[in-house]
C-alpha positions in Angstrom: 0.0 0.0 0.0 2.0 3.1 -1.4 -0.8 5.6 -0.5 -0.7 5.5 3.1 -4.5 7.5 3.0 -5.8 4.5 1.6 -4.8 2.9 5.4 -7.4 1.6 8.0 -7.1 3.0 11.2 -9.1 1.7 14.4 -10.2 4.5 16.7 -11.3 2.9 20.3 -12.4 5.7 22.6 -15.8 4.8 25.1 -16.2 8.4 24.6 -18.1 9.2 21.5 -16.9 12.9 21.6 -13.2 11.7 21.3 -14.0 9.8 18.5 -15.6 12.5 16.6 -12.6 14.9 17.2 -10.3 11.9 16.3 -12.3 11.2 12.8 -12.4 14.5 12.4 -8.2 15.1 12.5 -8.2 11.7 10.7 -9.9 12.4 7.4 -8.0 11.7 5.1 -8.1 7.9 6.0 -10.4 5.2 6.5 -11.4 4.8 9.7 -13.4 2.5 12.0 -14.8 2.7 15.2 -14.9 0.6 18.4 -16.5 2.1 22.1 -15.4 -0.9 24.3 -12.2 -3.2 24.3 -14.6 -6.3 23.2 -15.6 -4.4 20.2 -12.0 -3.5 19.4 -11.1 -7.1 19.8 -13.5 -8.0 17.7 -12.8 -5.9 14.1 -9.3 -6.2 14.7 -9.0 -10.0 14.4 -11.8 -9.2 11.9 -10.8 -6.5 9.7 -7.1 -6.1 10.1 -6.1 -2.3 10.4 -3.4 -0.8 9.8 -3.0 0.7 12.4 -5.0 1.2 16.0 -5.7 4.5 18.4 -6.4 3.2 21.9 -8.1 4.4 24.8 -7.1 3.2 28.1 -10.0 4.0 30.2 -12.6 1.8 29.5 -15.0 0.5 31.0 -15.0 -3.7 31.1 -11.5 -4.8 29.2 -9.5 -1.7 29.4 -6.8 -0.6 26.6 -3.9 -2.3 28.6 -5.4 -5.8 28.1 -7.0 -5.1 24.6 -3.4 -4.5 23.7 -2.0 -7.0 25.7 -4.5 -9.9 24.0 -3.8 -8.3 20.3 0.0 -8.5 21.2 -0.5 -12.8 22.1 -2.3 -13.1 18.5 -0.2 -14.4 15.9 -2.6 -12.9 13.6 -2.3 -8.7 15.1 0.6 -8.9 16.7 2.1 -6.8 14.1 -0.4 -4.1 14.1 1.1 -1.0 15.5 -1.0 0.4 18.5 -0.4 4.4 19.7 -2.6 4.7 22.9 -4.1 8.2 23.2 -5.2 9.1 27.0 -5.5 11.3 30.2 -3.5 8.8 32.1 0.2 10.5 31.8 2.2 9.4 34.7 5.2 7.6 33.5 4.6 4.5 35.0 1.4 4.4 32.7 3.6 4.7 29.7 5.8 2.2 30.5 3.5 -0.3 31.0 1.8 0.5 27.9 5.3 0.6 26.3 6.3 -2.8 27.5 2.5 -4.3 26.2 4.2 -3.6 22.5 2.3 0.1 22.0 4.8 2.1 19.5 3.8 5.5 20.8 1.5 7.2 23.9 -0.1 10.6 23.2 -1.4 12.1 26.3 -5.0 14.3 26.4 -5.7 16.8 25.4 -4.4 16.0 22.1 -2.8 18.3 19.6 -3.9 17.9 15.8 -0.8 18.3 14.7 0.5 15.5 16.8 -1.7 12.9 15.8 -1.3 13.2 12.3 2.6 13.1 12.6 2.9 10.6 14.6 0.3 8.0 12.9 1.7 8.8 9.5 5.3 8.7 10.6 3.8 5.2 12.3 1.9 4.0 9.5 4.8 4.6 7.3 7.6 2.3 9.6 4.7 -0.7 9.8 4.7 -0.4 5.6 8.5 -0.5 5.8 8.2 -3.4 8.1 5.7 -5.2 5.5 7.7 -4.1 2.6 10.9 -6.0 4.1 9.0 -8.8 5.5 7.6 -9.8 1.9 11.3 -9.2 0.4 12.7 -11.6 3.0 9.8 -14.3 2.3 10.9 -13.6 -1.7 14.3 -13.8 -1.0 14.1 -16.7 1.4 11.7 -18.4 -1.8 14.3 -17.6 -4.4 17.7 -18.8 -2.2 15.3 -22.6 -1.3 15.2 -22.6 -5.3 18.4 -21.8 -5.8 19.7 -24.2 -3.3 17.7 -27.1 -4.4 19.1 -26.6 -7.4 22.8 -26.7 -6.7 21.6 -30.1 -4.2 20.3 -31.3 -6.9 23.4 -30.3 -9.1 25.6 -31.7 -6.2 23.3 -35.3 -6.9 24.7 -35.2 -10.5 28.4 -34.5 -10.4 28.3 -37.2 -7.2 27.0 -39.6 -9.9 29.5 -38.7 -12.6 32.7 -38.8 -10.1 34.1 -42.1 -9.6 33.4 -43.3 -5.6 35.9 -43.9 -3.1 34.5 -47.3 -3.7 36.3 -47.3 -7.1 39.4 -46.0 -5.8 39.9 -48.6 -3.5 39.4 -50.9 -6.4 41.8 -49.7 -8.1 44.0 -49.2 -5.1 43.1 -50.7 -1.6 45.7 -48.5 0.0 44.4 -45.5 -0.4 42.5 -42.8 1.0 40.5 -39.7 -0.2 39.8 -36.1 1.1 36.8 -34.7 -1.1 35.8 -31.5 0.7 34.1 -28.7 -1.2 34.5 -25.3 0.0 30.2 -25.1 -1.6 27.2 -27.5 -2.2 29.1 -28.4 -5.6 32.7 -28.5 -6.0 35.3 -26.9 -9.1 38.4 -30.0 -8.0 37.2 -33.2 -9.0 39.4 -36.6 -9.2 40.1 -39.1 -11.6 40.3 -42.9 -11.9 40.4 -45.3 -14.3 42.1 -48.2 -15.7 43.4 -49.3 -19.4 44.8 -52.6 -19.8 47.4 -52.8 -16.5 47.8 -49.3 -16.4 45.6 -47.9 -13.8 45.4 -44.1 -13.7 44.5 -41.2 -11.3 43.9 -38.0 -11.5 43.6 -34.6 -9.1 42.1 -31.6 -10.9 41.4 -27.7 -9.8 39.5 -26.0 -11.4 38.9 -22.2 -12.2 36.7 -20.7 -9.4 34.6 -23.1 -7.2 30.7 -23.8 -6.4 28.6 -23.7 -9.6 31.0 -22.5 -12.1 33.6 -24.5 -10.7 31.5 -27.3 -11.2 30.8 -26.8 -14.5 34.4 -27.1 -15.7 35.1 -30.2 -13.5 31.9 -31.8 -16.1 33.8 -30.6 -18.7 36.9 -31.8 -18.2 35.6 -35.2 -16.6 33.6 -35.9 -19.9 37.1 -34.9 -21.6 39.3 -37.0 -19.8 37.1 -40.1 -19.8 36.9 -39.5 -23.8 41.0 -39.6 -23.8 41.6 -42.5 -21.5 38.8 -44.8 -21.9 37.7 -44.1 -25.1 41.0 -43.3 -27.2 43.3 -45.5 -24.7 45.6 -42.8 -24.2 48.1 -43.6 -21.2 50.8 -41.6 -20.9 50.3 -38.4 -18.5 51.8 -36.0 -20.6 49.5 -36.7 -23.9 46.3 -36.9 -21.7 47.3 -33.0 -20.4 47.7 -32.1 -24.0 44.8 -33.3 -25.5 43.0 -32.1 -22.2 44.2 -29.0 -22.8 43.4 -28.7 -26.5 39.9 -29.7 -25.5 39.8 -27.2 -23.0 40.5 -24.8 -25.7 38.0 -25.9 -27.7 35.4 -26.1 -25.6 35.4 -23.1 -24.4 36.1 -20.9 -27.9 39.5 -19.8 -26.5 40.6 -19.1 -30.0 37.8 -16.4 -30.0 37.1 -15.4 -26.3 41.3 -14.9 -26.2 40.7 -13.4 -22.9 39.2 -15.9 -20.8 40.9 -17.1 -18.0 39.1 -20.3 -17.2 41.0 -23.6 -17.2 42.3 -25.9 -14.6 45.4 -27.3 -12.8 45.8 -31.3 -13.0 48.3 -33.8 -11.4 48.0 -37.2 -13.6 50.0 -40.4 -12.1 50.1 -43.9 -14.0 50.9 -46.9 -12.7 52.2 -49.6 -14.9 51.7 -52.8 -13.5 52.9 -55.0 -16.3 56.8 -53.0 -16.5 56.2 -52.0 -12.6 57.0 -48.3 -13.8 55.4 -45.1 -12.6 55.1 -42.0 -14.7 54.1 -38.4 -13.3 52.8 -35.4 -15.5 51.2 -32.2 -14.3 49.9 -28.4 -14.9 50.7 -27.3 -12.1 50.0 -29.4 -9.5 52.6 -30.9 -7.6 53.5 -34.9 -6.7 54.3 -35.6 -2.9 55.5 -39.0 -2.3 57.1 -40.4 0.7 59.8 -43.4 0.3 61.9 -45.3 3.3 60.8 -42.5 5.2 62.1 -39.7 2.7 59.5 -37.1 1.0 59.9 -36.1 -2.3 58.4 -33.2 -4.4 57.6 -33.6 -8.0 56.8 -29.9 -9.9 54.7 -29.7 -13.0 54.9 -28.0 -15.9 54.0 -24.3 -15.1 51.0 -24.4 -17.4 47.5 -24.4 -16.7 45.2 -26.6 -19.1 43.1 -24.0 -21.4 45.8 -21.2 -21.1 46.2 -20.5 -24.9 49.0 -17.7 -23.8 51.5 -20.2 -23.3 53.6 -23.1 -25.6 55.0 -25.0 -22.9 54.8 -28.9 -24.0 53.8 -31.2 -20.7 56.4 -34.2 -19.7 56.2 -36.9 -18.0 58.6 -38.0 -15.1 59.6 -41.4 -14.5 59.2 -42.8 -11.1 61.1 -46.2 -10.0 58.9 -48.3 -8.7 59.0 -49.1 -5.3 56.5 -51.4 -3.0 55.6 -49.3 0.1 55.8 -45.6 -1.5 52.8 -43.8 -0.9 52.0 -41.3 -3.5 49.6 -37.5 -2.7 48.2 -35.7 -5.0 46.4 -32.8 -4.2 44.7 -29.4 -4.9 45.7 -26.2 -3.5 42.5 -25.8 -1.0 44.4 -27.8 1.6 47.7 -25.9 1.4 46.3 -22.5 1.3 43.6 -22.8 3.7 44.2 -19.8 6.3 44.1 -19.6 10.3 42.6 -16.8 12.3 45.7 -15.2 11.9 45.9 -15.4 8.0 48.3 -17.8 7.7 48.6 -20.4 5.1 48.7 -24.1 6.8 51.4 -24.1 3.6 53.4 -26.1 1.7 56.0 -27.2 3.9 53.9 -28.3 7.1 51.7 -30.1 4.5 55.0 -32.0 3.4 56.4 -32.3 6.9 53.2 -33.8 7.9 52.8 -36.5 5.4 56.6 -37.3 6.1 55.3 -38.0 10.0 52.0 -40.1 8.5 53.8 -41.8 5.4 53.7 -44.8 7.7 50.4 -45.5 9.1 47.7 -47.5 7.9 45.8 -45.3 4.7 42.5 -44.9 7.5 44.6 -43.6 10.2 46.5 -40.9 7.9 43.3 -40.0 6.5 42.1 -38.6 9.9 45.1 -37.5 10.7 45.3 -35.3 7.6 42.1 -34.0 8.5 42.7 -33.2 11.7 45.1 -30.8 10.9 43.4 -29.4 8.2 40.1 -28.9 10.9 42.6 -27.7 13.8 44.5 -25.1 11.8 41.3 -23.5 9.6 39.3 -23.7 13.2 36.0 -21.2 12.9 37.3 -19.7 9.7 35.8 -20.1 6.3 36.9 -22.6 4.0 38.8 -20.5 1.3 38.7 -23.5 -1.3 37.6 -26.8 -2.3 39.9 -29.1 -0.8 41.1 -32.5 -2.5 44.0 -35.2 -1.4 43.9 -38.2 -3.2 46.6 -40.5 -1.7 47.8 -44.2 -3.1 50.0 -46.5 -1.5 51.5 -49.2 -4.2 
């Protein structure tokens, strides 16, 4: 209601002269009329004003209780009530204060006075509405939006390989899949050609939604290299990744777009018991005899067009016992209430300490950390650590 003439206003007085000088001050707005608190009960739960002048002296329910019953409704609770009496001592106004009235003008009442303060009234219960019904919209469009992105979450669930898969593939091993949203922009990999079995740690640009739509992308990509065109070494798989990437995404047009992802690719050759290693980006951890050992990538990300740098693969000697991390950068860059990175070399010291525990126990060990250093802050990123023990 923009016109705040076109307001109801309840006028309760048992004295029919007040009401006539109130109706008369009040013309510009639609008025009703009530002599008695049970008659003012009555058209308020029946007619819903917007607003309500009260009496206090009244004979039967006085305006104390016909406030203090319209306060306990559900239904007028919300209905601003300014009480207008002879009754000025302050304890008179505190108790009609603490009822739930907005405002007390005392008798004799000033013309002026009455029409300031029910307008200036009138116009904060409107505001009141107004925000009311934008938080009901809003709360309506963010349950949409949410049960969409669950129901997005459902999808790329069901297109990501389990951890039942990956212990499949390799019973010693462990995964960390923790989204900094609903939906997450790092996904991993894992699949098997011949005896080569394959996995995969990818970051995405961004996270939540968008993020999530590059790790479809470049799931549906890499399944389409490795299963379909039985393509095993690391390197290849980045640069066909990345030439889809490109295409995909019309980077030979849209020259500045940015989007793309870092990926960490390890095969394991179990007919020549060789390991190979190939990354943008992302870096290898492995822990042997007790010793941890970095792998870089190539400094590269898959979809930037800018660069020429051809991905390699590095050759691992294969050694029973090594446990192999891959990982995004959620994990290491993941801040304390201080700001401070938990960083690359705690994450390395750490899995140096864990290297020799069962896969289970370094798991929630891992996580522990993780949980103990980020305490009550946000989660900057989505956090991955895929970890293999051969």
């Amino acid at each position: 209601m923009e016109n705040l003439t076109e307001s109801t206003i309840l006028v309760v007085d048992d004295a029919p002269e007040n009401i006539k000088i109130l109706s008369d001050i009040l013309i510009d707005y639609k008025k009703i009329i009530a002599l008695n608190g049970e008659k003012a009960l009555a058209l308020a739960l029946s007619k819903k004003p917007d607003l309500i002048l009260l009496d206090i002296m009244m004979p039967g329910i006085d305006g104390f209780e016909v406030c203090r019953r319209l306060k306990a409704d559900d239904t007028t609770k919300d209905i601003p009530i300014i009480f207008i009496t002879g009754k000025s001592e302050v304890a008179d106004e505190t108790r009609g204060l603490e009822l739930g009235a907005v405002d007390f003008i005392p008798k004799p009442i000033s013309a002026p006075v009455v029409l300031a303060r029910v307008r200036n009234h009138l116009e904060l219960s409107l505001s009141k509405r107004t925000l009311a019904q934008q938080k009901d919209e809003l709360e309506l469009h963010n349950k949409f939006m949410t049960d969409s992105i669950n129901y997005a979450q459902k999808i790329q669930t069901a297109i990501l390989p389990g951890r039942n898969q990956l212990r499949e593939h390799f019973p010693e091993s462990f995964l960390i899949f923790n989204p900094k949203d609903i939906v997450s922009g790092d996904f991993y990999w894992v699949g098997q050609v011949g005896n080569k079995k394959i996995v995969a740690v990818v970051d995405c640009t961004g996270h939540g939604v968008p993020g999530a739509f590059m790790s479809m992308i470049g799931n549906t990509l890499i399944n389409e290299i490795v299963l379909t065109k039985k393509i095993v070494s690391p390197a290849e798989i980045l640069t066909l990744l990345d030439a889809g990437i490109i295409d995909e995404l019309n980077k030979d047009v849209n020259e500045g777009s940015l989007d793309g992802m870092d990926a960490g690719f390890c095969v394991f050759d179990y007919d020549s018991n060789s390991i190979q290693f190939a990354s943008a980006y992302r870096p290898l951890f492995y822990v042997r005899d007790g010793v941890m050992i970095e792998l870089q990538g190539n400094k590269k990300s898959i979809g930037d067009n800018r660069k020429k740098i051809e991905y390699t693969n590095q050759a691992i000697p294969w050694e029973a016992g090594t446990t192999f991390y891959l990982m995004s950068d959620g994990f290491i860059d993941q801040n304390d209430a201080e700001n401070i990175k938990f960083g690359s070399k705690r994450v390395k010291a750490l899995l140096q300490e864990i290297s020799n525990l069962p896969m289970q126990a370094q798991h929630e060990k891992l996580y522990s950390a993780f949980l103990a250093h980020k305490q009550n802050e946000t989660q900057r990123d989505d956090v991955t650590v895929l970890a293999v023990k051969i």
